[in-house]
N, C-alpha and C positions, 0 to 999 in steps of 0.2 A: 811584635808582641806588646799588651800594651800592659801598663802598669799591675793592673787588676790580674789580668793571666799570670805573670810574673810573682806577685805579691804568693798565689794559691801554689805555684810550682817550687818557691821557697818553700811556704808551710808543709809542704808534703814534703820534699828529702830534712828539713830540720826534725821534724813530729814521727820521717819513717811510716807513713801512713801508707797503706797495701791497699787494693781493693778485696772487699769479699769478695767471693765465690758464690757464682749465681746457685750452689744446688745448699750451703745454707739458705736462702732465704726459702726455696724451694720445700727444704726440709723440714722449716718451721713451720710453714702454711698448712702444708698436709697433715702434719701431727696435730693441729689444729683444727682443722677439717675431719679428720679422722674420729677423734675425739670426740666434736659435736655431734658425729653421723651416729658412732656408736653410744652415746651417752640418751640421745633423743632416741632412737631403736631401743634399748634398755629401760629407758623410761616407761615407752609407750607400751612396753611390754607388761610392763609392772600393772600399770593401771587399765589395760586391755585384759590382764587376769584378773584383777581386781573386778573390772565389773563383772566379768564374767560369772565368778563365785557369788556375788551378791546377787546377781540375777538366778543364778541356780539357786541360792539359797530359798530365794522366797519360791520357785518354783514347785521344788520338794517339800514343802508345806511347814517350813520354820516360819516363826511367827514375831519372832524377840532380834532386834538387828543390833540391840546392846551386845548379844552372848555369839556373835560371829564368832566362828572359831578364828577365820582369817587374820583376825586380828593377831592373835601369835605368830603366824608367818608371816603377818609385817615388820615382824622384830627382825627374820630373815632374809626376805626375798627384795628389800627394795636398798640394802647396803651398799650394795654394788652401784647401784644404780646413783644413790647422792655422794658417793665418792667420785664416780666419774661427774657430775652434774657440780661438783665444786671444783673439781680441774679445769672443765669447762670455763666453768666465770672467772677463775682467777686468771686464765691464759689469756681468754678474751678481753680483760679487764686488762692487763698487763699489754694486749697488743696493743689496746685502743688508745692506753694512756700516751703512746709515740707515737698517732697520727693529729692532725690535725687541728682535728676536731672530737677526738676523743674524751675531752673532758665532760661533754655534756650527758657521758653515756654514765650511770654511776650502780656500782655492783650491784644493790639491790633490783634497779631495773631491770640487769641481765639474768639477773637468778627468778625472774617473774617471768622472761622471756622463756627462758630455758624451760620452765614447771609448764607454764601455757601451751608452751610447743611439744611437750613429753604431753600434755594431757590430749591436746590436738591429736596425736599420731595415734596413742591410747584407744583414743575412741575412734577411730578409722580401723585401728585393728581389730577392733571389738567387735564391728560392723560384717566385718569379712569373716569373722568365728575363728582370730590368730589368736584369744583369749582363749578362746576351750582347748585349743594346740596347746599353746604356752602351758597349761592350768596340766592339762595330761601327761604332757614332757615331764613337768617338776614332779606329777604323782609316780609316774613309770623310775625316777631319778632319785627321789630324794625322800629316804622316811621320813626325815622330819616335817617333810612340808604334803609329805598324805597324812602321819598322826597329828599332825594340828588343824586339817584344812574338812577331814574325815568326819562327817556327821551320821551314826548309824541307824538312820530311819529302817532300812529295810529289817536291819537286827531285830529291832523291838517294834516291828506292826506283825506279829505272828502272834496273835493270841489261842491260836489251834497249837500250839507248840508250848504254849507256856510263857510269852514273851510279850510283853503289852508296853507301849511307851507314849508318851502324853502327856498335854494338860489338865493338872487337876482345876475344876471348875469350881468346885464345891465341896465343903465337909457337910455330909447329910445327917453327920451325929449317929452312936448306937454302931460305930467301927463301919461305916459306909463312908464310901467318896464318889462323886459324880465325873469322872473322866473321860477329858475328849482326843482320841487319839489322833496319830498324824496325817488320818484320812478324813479327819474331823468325825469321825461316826462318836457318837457318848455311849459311857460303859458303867455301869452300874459297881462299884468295885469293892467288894468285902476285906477289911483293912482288918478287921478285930483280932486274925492271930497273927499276923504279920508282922517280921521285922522290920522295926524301919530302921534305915541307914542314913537320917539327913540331921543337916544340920537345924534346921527351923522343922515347923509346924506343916506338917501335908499341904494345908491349902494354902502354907505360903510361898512354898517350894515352886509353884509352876510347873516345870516340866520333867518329870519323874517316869523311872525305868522300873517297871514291875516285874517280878517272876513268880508263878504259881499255875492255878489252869484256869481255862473257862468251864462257866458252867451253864451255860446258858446263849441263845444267839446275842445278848449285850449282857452278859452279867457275868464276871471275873471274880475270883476265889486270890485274894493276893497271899504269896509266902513272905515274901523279903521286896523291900522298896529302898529306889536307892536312885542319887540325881542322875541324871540323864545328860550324859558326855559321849 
């Protein structure tokens, strides 16, 4: 036995040193692993609905990408997902600082890594239509994420009904406004005994919910006007 062996077999019965157990090391890998699989899967989910909705958006003939409704279910639907996406960097951050060469890796890089690679998968899901799944699952799931996500064109394009929704283009003066609905067709719209319900001035409101009737193949009798949510 030569010195050196000798020297290590002292330090281990003085120090009492055991070996781990191969299914710790095992244990932490996978938890690891696991974690990245579902934090990137959650991600991409996120942002494969995301585009999904903004592609619907402009589809169904919204025209304003400021007044997304999605925007409030971003308050909701992507929590999950940067909770898990910070376990992620701080585990891998924490793995990498005990190998080698771990220092050259540094947190911000891996939370760049992580968003690139959620947005990667994002858009391959979005490819395959896992974004209009995802987007249906959460409407069929969760009210709050169909009332904030929920834009009712079909509501107000019934102007045989009484229901007319749109932008206003123009104040034509003399209680007239010139509106274009969500089919784009223009409507000639008599304002003068109508309620209005907004906060600003008709023509600076944008896109306004009318109720009253038609009187005409483009010409609307308004009762009450009110913004369009």
């Amino acid at each position: 036995m030569t010195d050196l062996e000798r020297k290590i077999l002292e330090t281990i019965q003085s120090q009492r040193l055991v070996p781990k157990p191969a299914y710790r090391f095992l244990a932490k890998r996978s938890v690891f692993w696991a974690l990245a699989l579902v934090s990137l899967m959650f991600g991409g989910l996120n942002f494969a609905a995301l585009l999904f909705v903004i592609s619907d958006y402009f589809a169904t003939g919204w025209r304003i990408l400021d007044n997304i409704h999605y925007n409030e279910a971003l308050l909701l639907l992507p929590v999950l997902w940067l909770l898990l996406a910070g376990l992620l960097v701080a585990s891998a951050t924490f793995g990498l600082r005990h190998t080698r060469r771990g220092f050259r890796y540094k947190s911000s890089h891996l939370a760049m890594a992580v968003l690139s690679a959620s947005l990667l998968v994002g858009i391959l899901l979005h490819a395959s239509a896992a974004g209009q799944t995802a987007h249906n699952f959460l409407l069929t799931r969760f009210e709050a994420y169909r009332t904030s996500t929920h834009v009712p064109f079909e509501e107000w394009s019934r102007p045989e009904q009484g229901m007319l929704g749109g932008t206003v283009v123009e104040d034509l003066g003399n209680g007239r406004i010139m509106l274009k609905d969500f089919k784009n067709k223009s409507w000639l719209v008599d304002v003068s005994a109508a309620k209005i319900n907004l906060d600003n001035p008709v023509a600076e409101e944008g896109d306004v919910a009318i109720e009253g009737e038609q009187t005409g193949p483009d010409t609307f009798r308004a009762r009450t006007i009110s913004e369009f949510d």
